[in-house]
N, C-alpha and C positions, 0 to 999 in steps of 0.2 A: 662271769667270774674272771678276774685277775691274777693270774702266779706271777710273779717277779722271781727267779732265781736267782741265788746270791753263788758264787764261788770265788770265797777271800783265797783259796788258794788250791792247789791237786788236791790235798785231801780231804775239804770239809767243804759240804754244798748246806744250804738251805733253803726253803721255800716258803716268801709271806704271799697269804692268801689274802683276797679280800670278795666279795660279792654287792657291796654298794653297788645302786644302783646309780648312781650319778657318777661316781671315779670310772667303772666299767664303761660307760658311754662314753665318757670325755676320751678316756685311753683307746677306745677302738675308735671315735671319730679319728682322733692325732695320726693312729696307725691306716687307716683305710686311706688320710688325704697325702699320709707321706706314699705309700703306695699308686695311688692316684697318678703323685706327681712324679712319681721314679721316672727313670730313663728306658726307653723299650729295647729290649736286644735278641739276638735270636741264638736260643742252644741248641748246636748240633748234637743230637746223643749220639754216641755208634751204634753200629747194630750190637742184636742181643749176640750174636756168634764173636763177635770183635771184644765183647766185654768180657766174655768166658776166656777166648785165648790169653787175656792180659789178664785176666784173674789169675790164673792157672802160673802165667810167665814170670809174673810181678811177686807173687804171693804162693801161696801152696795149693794141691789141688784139696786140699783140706776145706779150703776158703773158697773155694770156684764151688764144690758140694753145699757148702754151706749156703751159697748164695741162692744156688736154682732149687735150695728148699724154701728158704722164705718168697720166692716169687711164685712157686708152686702154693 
């Protein structure tokens, strides 16, 4: 399956769907050989204690909570 999202603008999204069996092939080959070909690089994550402080710093500790639940 295929989703294309549209967003003409902040307030109005859409979504054409499709499930062809030949457009979904074509579109994941184009995507798997752009991927293929990307460029390789390396990301440093910080640790999980470094993300918390700059959540907390950055943002509220509203948001630092909210985070170590969804990773919980």
């Amino acid at each position: 399956m295929v989703v294309s999202l549209l967003t003409p603008d902040d307030e109005q999204s859409a979504a054409l769907v499709t499930d062809d069996e030949e457009f979904v092939a074509a579109v994941r080959e184009r995507w798997n050989n752009l991927w293929e070909d990307g460029a390789q690089f390396d990301l440093r994550t910080p640790a999980y204690s470094r993300v918390l402080e700059t959540l907390a710093d950055e943002f509220d500790s509203e948001t630092e909570a909210d985070f170590e639940t969804v990773l919980e």
